[in-house]
C-alpha positions as CSV (number, residue, x, y, z in Angstrom):
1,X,-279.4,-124.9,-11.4
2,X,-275.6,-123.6,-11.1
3,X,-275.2,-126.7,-8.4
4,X,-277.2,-129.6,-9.5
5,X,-274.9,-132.5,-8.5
6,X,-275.8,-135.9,-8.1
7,X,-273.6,-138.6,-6.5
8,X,-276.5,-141.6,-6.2
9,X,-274.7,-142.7,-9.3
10,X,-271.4,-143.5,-7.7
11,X,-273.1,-144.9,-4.4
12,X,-274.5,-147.6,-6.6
13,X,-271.4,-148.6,-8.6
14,X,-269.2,-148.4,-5.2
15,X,-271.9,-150.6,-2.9
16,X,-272.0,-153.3,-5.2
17,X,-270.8,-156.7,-3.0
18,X,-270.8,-154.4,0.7
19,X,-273.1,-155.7,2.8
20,X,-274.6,-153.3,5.4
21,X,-274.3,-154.7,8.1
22,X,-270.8,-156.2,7.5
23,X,-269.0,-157.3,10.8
24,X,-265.5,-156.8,10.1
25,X,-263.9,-157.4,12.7
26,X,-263.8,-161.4,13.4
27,X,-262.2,-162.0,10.1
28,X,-259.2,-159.7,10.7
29,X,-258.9,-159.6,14.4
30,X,-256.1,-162.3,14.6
31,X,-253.9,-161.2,11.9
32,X,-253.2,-157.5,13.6
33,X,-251.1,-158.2,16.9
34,X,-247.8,-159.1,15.0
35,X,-246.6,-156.5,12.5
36,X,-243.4,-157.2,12.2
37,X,-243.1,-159.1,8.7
38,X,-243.5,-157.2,5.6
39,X,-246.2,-159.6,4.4
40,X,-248.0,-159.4,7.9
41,X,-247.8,-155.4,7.4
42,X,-250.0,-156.2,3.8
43,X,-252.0,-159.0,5.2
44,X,-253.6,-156.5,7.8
45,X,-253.5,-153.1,5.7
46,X,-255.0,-154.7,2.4
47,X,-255.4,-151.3,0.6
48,X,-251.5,-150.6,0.6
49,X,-251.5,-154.0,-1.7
50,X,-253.6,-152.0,-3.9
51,X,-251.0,-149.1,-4.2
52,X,-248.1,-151.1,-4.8
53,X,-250.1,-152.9,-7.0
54,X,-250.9,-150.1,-9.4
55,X,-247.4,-148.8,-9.3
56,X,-246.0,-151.9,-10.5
57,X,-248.2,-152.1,-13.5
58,X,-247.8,-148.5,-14.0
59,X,-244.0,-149.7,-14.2
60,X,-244.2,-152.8,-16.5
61,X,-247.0,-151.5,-19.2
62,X,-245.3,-148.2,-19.5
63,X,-249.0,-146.4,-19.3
64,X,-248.7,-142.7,-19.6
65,X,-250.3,-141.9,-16.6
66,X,-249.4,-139.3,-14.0
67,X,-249.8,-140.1,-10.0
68,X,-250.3,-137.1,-8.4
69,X,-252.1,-139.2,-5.8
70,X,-254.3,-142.7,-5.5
71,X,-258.0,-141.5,-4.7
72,X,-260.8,-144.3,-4.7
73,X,-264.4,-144.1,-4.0
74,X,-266.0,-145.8,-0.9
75,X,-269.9,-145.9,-0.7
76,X,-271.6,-143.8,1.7
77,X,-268.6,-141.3,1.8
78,X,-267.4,-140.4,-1.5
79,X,-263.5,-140.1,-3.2
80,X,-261.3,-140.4,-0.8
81,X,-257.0,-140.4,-0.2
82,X,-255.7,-143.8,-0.3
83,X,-251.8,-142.4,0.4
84,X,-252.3,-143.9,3.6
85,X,-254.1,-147.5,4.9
86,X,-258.0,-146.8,4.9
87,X,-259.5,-147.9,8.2
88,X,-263.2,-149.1,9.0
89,X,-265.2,-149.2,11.9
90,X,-264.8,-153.0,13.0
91,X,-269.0,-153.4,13.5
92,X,-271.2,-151.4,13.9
93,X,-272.1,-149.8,17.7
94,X,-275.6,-149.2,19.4
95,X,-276.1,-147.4,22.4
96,X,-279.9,-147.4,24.1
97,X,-281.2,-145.1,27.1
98,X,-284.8,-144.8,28.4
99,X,-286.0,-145.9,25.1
100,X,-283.9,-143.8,22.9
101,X,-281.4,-145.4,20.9
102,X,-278.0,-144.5,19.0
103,X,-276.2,-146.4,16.2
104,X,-273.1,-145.9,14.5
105,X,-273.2,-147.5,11.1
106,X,-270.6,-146.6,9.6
107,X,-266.8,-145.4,9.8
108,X,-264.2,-144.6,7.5
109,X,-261.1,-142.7,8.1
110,X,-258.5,-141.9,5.1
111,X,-255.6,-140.0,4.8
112,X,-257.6,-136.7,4.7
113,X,-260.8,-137.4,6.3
114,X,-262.9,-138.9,9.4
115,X,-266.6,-140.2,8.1
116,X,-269.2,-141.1,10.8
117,X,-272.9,-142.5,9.8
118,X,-275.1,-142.8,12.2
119,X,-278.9,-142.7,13.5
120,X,-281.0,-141.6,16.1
121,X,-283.9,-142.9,17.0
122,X,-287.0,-142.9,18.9
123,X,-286.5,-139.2,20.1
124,X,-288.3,-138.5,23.4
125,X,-290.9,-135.6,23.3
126,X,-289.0,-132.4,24.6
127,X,-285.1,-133.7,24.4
128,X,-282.9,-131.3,23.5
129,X,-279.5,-131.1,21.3
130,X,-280.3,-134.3,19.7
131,X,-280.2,-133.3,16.7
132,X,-276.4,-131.5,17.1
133,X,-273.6,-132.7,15.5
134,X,-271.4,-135.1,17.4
135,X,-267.7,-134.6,18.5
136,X,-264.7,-137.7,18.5
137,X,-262.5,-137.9,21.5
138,X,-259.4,-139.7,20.7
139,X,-257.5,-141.9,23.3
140,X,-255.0,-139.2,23.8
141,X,-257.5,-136.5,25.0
142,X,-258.3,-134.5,21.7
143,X,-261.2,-133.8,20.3
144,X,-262.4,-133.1,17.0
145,X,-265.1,-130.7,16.0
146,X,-267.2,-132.7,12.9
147,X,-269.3,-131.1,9.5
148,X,-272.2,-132.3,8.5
149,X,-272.5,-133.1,5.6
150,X,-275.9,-134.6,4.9
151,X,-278.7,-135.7,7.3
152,X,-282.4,-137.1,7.5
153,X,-284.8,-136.3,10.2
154,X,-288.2,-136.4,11.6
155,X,-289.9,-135.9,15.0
156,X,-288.3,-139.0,16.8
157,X,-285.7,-140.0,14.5
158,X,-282.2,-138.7,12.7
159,X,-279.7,-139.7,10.7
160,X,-276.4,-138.0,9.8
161,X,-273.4,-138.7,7.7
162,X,-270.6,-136.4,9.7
163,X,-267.0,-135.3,8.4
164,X,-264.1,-134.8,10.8
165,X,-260.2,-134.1,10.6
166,X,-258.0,-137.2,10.0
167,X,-257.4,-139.4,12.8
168,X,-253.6,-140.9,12.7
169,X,-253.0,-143.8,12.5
170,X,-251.8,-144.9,15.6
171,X,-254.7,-144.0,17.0
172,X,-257.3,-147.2,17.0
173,X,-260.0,-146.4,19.4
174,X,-261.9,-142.8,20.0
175,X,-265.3,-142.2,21.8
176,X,-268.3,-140.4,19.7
177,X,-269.6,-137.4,22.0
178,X,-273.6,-136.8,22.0
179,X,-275.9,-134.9,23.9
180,X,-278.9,-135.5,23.5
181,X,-281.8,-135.4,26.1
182,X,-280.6,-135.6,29.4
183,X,-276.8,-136.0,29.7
184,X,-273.9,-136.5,27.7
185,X,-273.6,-140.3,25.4
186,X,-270.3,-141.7,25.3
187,X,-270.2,-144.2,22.3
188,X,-267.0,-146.5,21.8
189,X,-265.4,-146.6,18.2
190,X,-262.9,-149.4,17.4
191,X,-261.4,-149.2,13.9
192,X,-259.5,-151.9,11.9
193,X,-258.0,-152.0,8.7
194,X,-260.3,-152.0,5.4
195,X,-261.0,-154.7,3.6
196,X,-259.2,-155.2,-0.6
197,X,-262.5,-154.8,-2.1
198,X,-264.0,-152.1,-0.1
199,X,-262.6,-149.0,-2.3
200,X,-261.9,-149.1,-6.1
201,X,-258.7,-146.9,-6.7
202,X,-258.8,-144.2,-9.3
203,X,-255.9,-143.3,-11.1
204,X,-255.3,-140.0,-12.0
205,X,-254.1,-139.7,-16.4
206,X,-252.0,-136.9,-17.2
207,X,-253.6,-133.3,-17.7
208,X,-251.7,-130.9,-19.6
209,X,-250.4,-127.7,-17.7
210,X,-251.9,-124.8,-18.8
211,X,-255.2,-123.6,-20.6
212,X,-256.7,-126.8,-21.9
213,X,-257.2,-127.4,-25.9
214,X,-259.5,-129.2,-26.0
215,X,-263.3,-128.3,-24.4
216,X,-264.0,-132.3,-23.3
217,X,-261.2,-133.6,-21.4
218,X,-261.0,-137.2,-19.5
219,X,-258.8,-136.7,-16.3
220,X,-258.9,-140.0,-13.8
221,X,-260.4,-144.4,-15.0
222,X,-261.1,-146.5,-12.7
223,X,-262.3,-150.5,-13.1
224,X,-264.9,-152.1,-12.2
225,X,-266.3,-155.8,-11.9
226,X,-268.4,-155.1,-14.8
227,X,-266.8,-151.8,-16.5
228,X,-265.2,-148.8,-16.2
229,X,-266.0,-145.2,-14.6
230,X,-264.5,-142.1,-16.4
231,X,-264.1,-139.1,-14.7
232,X,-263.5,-136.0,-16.8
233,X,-264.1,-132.1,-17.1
234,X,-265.9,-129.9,-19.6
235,X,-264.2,-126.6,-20.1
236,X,-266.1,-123.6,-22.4
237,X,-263.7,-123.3,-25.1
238,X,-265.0,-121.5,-28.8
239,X,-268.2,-120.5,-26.6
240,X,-269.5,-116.9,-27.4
241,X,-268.1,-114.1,-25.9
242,X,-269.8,-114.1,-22.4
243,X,-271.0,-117.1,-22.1
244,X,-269.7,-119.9,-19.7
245,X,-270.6,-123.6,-19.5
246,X,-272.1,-124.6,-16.3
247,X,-273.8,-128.2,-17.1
248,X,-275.0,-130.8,-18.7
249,X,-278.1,-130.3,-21.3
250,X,-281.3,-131.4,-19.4
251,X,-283.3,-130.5,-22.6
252,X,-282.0,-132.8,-25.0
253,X,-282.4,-136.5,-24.4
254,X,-279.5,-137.3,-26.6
255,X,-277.2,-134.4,-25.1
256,X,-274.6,-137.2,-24.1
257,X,-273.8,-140.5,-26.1
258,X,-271.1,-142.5,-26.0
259,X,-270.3,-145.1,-29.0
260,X,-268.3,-147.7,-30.0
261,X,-265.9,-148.1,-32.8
262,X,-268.7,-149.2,-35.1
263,X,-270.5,-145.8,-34.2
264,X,-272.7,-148.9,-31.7
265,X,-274.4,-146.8,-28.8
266,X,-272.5,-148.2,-25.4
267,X,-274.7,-148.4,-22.2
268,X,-273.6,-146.1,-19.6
269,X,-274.9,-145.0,-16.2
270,X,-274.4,-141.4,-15.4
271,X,-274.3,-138.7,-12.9
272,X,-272.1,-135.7,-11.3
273,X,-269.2,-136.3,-8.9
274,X,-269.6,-134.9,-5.3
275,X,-267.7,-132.1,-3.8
276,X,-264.5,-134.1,-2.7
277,X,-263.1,-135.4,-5.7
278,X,-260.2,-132.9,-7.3
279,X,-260.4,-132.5,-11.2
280,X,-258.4,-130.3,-12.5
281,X,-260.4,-126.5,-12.7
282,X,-262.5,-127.5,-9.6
283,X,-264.2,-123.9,-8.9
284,X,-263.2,-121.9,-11.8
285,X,-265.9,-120.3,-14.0
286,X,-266.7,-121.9,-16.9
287,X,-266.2,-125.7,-16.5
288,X,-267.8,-128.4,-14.9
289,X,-267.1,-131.9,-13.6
290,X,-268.8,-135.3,-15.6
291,X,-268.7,-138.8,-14.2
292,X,-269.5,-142.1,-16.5
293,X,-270.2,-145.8,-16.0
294,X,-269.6,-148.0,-19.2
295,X,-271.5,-151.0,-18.6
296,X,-269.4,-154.1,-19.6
297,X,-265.8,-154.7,-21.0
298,X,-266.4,-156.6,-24.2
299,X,-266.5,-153.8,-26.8
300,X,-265.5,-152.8,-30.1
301,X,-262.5,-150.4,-28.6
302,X,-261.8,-147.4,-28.9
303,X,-265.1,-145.5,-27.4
304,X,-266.3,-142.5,-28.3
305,X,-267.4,-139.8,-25.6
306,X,-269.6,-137.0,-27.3
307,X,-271.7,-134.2,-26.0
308,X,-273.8,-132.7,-28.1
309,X,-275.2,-129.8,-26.3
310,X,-274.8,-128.4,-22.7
311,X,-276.3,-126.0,-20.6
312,X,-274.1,-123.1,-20.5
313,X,-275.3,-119.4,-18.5
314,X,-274.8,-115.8,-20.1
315,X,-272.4,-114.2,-17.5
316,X,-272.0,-110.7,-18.7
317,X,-275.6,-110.3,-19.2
318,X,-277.1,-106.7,-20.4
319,X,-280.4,-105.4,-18.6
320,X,-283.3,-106.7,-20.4
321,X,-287.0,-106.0,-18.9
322,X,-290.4,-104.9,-20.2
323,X,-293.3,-103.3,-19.0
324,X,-297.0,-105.3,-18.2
325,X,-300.3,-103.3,-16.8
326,X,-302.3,-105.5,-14.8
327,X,-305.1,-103.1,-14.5
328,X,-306.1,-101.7,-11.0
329,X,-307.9,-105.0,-9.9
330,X,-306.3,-108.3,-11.5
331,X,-309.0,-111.2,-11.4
332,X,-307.6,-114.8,-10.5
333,X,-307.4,-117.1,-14.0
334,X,-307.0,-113.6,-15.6
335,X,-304.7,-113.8,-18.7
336,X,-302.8,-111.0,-20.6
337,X,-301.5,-111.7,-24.4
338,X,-297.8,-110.2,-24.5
339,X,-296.9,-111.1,-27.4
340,X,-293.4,-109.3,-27.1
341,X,-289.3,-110.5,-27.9
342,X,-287.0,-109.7,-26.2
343,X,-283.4,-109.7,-27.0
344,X,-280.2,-110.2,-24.1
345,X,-277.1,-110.3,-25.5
346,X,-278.3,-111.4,-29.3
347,X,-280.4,-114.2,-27.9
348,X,-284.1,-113.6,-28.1
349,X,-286.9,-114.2,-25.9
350,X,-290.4,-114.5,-26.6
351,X,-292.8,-113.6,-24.0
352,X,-296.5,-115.3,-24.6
353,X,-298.5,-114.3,-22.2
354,X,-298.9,-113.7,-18.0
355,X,-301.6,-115.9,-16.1
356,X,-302.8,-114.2,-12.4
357,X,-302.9,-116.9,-10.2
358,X,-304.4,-115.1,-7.4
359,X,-300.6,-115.6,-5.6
360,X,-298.8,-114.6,-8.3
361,X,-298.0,-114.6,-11.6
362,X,-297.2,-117.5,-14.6
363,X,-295.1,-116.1,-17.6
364,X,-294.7,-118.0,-20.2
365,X,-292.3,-117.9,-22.7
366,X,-292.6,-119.5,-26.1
367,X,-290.2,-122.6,-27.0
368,X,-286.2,-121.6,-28.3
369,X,-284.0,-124.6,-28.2
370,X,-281.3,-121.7,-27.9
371,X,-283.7,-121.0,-24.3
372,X,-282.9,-123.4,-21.2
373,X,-283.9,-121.1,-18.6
374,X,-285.0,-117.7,-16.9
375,X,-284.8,-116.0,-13.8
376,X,-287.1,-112.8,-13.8
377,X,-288.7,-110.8,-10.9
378,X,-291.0,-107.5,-10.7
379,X,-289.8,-104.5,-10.1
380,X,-291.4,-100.8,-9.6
381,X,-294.7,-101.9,-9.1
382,X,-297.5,-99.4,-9.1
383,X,-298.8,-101.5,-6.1
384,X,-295.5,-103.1,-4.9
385,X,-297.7,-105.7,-3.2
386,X,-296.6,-107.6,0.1
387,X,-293.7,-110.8,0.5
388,X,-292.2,-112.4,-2.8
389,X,-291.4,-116.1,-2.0
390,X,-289.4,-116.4,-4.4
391,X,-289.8,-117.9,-8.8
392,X,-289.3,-121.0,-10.5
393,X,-288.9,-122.3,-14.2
394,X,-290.1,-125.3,-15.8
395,X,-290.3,-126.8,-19.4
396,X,-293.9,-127.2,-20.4
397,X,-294.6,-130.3,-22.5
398,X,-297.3,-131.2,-24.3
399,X,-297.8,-134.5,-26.2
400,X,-293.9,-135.6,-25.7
401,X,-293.0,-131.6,-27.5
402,X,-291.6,-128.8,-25.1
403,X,-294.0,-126.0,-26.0
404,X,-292.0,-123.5,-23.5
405,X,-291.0,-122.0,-20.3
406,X,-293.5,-121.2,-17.4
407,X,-291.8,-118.8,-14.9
408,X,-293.7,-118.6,-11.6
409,X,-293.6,-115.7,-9.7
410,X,-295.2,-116.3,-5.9
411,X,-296.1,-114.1,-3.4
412,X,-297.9,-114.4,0.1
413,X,-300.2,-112.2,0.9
414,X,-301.2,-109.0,-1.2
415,X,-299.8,-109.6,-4.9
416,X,-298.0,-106.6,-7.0
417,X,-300.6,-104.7,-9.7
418,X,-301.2,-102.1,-11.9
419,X,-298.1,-101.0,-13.8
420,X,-294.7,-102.9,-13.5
421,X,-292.0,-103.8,-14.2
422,X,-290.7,-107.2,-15.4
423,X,-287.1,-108.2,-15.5
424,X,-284.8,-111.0,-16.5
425,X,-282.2,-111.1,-14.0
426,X,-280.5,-113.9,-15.3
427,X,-280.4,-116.3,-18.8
428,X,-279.4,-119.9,-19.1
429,X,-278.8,-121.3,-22.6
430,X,-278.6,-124.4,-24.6
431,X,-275.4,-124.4,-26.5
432,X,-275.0,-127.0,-29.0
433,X,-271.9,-128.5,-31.2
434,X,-269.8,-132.1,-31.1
435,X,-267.1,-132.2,-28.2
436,X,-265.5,-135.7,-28.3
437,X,-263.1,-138.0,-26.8
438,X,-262.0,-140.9,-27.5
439,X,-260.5,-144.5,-24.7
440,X,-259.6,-147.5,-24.6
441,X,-257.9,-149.5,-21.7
442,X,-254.4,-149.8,-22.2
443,X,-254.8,-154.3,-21.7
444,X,-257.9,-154.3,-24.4
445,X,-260.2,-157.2,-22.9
């Protein structure tokens, strides 16, 4: 729950217009042999005419925004740095052997990262190391050792999205090392400057220094063809003593809304930012990252930005446990009425009953919109039992009302009994209230 991110949001707003299988390099290829003109220099490094761009408006409108730095986000990878000319691979590059075949789809490299996309397929029976992440050899001999960073397989086929160390920029060509099988592959990269529309810049607004005032806080806009994306940060200010925001409400279906001036509800697409974009209090207890797509321009300006509740986790928590007696021989479909509240740090929590599953054990725990979550576990069993595989948490609802939590504790093989133990080991909470912001573009449409 602490890591729930989602970044299918942003892949859809930023792969609007890119074809897949783009073939870059025909349109560009005569317009980079003579850089000698200032105009030639933008013609065949698009993205710096972005940058300037920016800056001038910056200059002319007088907008109150900071540049730390220019990020944008390019589908498939993510935010990257656009301090320096983005680069693409110019098509993409197959390589087949014996059957087996290996495709890179896709390369981007920015001022502070390499991305390589590419698949495997038809995997012989037995071959070994295909499924190990590649290397680049650049032209001038080094090599760079890549992360991976997400991947898809099955018996005969893979596919991984790798991250590597910058490649400079007067490096154009590299090789991608593989093993895989018998003997090493040796796959040819050619990369050529990106084209305008490719990336959507970001620009970064200006954050007070300091301990923030306010708990909802709007940090970097960008544009779109058909709106705007807000990227912003939720910070646990006038939260109780203990308690730390860690996410957006997944109980309420009206946690989030965001309005126009006539109090008009605005359609939005949302979703959580991935790990490389750089809000301020990235990794700091008690805030957490938010990403918004207002669909359309044509509003009654300013909107409104409000969260209503959020999910929030008690992190000073005080032991809280009670004891259950299964009896010496537990049947499977067996249920025992608890019937019992208990309080963790002033929040109470009302167990209902335990169900024997035969592999475990179901507790459930009556509705509290205070409640989002548990995590419990048994402890000093009078039979200890054999492996616990670990519990899980989920609302129950019946006819369209939650009517609780179900915790599931599994096991495999012989299941704890008799006298025990059951403890919460940790407490998630739904903490309500009215955090808002308000924006507007600077040029109203």
């Amino acid at each position: 729950m602490k890591n729930n991110r989602m970044k299918e949001a942003l892949e859809n707003i930023a792969r609007r217009g890119v074809p897949e299988n783009t073939n870059l390099w025909p349109r560009i290829a005569a317009g980079i042999h003579d850089r000698k003109s200032f105009m030639k220099t933008l013609r065949t490094r698009p993205l710096m005419i972005v940058v300037i761009a920016v800056l001038a408006l910056l200059l002319l409108t007088g907008v109150v925004y900071a540049i730390g730095k220019v990020t944008g986000y390019f589908p498939g990878v993510g935010f990257i740095d656009l301090s320096m000319p983005v680069r693409v691979l110019a098509e993409p590059v197959s390589v087949e052997r014996e059957g087996t075949k290996i495709t890179v789809k896709q390369a981007v490299l920015s001022a502070d990262t390499t991305f390589i996309s590419y698949k495997v397929n038809n995997i012989k029976d037995g071959a070994e190391h295909c499924w190990e992440i590649p290397r680049i050899q650049l032209s001038d001999g080094t090599i760079l050792d890549g992360r991976l960073r997400s991947y898809g397989s099955s018996n005969i086929r893979f596919d991984g999205d790798v991250k590597f160390a910058p490649i400079p920029q007067d490096i154009s060509n590299a090789i991608l090392l593989f093993y895989c099988g018998q003997g090493s592959w040796k796959i040819p990269l050619q990369f050529v400057p990106a084209p305008l529309d490719t990336v959507t810049p970001i620009i970064e607004l200006a954050v007070p220094t300091g301990s923030p005032q306010n708990a909802l806080v709007l940090e970097k806009v960008t544009e779109t063809g058909n709106g705007y994306i807000l990227y912003g940060r939720f910070y646990s200010i006038g939260f109780p003593e203990g308690v730390v925001a860690i996410g957006e409400s997944k109980v309420y279906n009206r946690a989030i809304a965001i309005t126009d001036a006539n109090g008009k509800g605005i359609p939005y697409c949302c979703g959580m930012p991935d790990g490389d974009i750089t809000l301020t209090g990235n990794g700091e207890t008690g805030n957490f990252p938010w990403v918004y797509e207002i669909k359309g321009k044509e509003h009654d300006w300013p909107l409104t930005v409000t969260f209503n509740s959020v999910t929030a986790e008690v992190a000073d928590m005080q032991q809280a446990e009670f004891n259950f007696d299964t009896g010496p021989n537990p049947q499977g479909g067996q249920k025992w009425i608890v019937d019992q509240d208990i309080v963790i740090n002033g929040y109470s929590v009302h167990v209902d009953n335990i169900l024997y599953t035969g592999t475990g054990y179901v507790v459930k725990i009556a509705y509290n919109p205070d409640i989002a979550e548990v995590d419990l576990e048994i402890v000093n069993a009078e039979n200890p039992g054999s492996t616990f595989i670990g519990g899980s948490s989920s609302w129950e609802v019946v006819e369209g009302i939650n009517s609780g939590i179900s915790y599931n504790l599994q096991y495999e093989g012989e299941v704890p009994s008799g006298k025990m133990t059951i403890r919460f080991n940790e407490l998630w909470l739904n903490i309500k209230g009215k955090w808002q912001l308000q924006w507007q573009p600077d040029a109203v449409p």
